[in-house]
C-alpha atoms as one frame of an Amber mdcrd trajectory, in Angstrom:
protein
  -6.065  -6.503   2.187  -6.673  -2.982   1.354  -5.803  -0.285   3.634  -4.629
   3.550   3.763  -2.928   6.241   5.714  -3.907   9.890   5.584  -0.234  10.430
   6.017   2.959   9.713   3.781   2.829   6.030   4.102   2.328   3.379   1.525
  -1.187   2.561   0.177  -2.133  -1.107  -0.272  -4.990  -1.119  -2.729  -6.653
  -3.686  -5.562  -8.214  -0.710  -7.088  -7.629   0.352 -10.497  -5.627   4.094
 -10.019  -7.917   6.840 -10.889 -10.994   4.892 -11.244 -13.097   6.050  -8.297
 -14.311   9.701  -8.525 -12.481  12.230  -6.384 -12.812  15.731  -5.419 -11.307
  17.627  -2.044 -14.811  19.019  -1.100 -18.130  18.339  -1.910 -20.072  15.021
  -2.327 -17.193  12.755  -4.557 -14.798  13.838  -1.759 -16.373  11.146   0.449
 -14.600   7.864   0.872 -18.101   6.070   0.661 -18.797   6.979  -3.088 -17.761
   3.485  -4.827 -20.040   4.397  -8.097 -17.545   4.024 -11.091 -14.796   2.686
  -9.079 -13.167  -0.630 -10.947 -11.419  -3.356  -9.056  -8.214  -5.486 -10.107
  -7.965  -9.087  -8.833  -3.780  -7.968  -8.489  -2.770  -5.246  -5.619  -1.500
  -2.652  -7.705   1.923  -2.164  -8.149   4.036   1.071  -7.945   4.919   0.618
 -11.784   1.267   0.668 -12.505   0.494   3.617 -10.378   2.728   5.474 -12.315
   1.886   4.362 -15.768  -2.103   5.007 -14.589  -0.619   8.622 -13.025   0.955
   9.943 -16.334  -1.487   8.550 -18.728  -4.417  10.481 -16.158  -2.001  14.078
 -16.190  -1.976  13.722 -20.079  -5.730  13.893 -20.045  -6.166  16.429 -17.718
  -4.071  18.712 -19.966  -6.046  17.712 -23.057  -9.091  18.514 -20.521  -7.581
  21.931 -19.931  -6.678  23.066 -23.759 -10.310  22.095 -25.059
């Protein structure tokens, strides 16, 4: 039962964090794009969200150096 808020409320999702492209304008800001995005039989929990959050900053800032 997926759903999500545009506000500050809780996300309900079985997709795997930070698998689905994303970008605030352009044509990967559209919530239509499902071309890379993974899915996880589980709904994922707030533990893994975090795990899949810090393990995505680190490679941003190995992005950044290079």
């Amino acid at each position: 039962m997926p759903t999500a808020s545009s506000g500050g409320s809780p996300v309900v999702s079985n997709i795997v964090p930070f698998s689905k492209p994303y970008s605030q304008v352009g044509i990967k800001g559209d919530p239509y794009i499902f071309k890379g995005m993974k899915l996880q039989k589980e709904i994922v929990s707030a533990k893994e969200y975090q795990a899949a959050l810090e393990k995505n900053g680190k490679k941003k800032k190995i992005g950044i150096k290079q």
